[in-house]
C-alpha positions as CSV (number, residue, x, y, z in Angstrom):
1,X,36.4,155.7,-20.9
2,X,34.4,156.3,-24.2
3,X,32.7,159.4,-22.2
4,X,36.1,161.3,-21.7
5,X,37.7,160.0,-25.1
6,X,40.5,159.4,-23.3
7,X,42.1,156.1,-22.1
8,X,41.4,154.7,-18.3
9,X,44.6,155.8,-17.2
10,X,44.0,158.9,-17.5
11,X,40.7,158.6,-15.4
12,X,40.4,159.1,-11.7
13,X,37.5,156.7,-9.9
14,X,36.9,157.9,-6.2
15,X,37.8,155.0,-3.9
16,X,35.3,156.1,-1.4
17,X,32.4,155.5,-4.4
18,X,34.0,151.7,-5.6
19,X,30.5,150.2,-5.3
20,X,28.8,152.8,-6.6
21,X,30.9,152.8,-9.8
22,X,30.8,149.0,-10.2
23,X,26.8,149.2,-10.2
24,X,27.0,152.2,-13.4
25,X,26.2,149.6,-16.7
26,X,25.6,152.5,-18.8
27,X,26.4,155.5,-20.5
28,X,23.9,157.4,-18.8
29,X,24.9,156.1,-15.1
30,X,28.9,157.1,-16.0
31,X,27.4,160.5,-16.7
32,X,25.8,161.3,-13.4
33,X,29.1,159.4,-11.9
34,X,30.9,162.3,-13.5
35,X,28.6,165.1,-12.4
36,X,28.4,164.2,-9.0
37,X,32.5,164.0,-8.8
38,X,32.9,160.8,-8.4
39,X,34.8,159.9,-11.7
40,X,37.1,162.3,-13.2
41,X,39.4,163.1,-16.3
42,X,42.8,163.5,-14.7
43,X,45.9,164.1,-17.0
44,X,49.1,162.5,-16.7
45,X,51.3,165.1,-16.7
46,X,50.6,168.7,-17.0
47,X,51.3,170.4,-20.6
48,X,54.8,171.5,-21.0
49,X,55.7,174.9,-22.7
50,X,56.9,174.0,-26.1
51,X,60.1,174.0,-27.6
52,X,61.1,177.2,-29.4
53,X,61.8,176.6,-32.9
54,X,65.0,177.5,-33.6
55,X,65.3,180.5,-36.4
56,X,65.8,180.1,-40.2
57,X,69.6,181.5,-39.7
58,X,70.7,179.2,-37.0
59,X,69.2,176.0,-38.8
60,X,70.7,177.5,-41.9
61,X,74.4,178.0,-40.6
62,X,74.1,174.2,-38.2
63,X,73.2,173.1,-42.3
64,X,76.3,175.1,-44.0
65,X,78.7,174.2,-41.3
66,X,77.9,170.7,-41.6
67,X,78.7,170.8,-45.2
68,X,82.0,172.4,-44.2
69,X,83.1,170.0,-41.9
70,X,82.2,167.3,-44.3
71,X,83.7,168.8,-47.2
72,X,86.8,169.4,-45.0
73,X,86.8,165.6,-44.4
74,X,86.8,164.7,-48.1
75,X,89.6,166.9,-49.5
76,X,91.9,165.4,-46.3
77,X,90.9,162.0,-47.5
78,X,91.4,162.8,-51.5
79,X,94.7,164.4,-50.0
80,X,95.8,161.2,-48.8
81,X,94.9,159.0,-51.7
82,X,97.1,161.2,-53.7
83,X,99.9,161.2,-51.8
84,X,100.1,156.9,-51.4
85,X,99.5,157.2,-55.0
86,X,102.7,159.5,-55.0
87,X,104.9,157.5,-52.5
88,X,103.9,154.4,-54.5
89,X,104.9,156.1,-57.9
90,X,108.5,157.1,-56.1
91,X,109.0,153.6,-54.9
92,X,108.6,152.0,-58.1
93,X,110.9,154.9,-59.6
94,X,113.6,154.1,-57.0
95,X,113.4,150.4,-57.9
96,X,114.1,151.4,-61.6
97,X,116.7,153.8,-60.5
98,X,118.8,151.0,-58.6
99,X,118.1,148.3,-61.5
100,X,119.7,150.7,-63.8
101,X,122.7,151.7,-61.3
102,X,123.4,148.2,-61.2
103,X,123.1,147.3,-64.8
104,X,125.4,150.2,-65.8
């Protein structure tokens, strides 16, 4: 549908008119199709409203509480790493503690 710039989907042929239609070759013949009602440009669906953008201080406090939680997530995680570094320390000092108990 070149005339309309649109695809034929969105086209509407009059069943009543199908022979009509099929004889149209040109341009010119769509074009008096479409005046007389016979073929029209029928959307889809109708527009919807669109969605509000959200303001600058709600994106930017969804950005900083992001950061938050993820910054929360990596002192936990450092946290942990620290203390198996710890237990692992304390083990290996216990071992030496009980090798010397023994040897004394």
């Amino acid at each position: 549908m070149a005339t309309f710039k649109c695809g034929r989907n969105k086209a509407w042929l009059d069943p009543s008119a199908s022979a009509e239609i099929a004889k149209a070759t040109t341009r010119a013949d769509i074009r008096e199709l479409v005046d007389k009602g016979l073929i029209k440009y029928v959307p889809r669906h109708p527009w919807k409203p669109q969605k509000k953008q959200l303001p600058s201080a709600v994106v930017e406090r969804k950005v900083l509480r992001s950061r938050e939680r993820n910054r929360k997530r990596q002192v936990y995680w450092q946290r942990q790493k620290n203390l198996d570094e710890q237990r692992q320390l304390r083990d290996e000092a216990r071992v030496l503690y009980k090798e010397l108990y023994e040897t004394s």
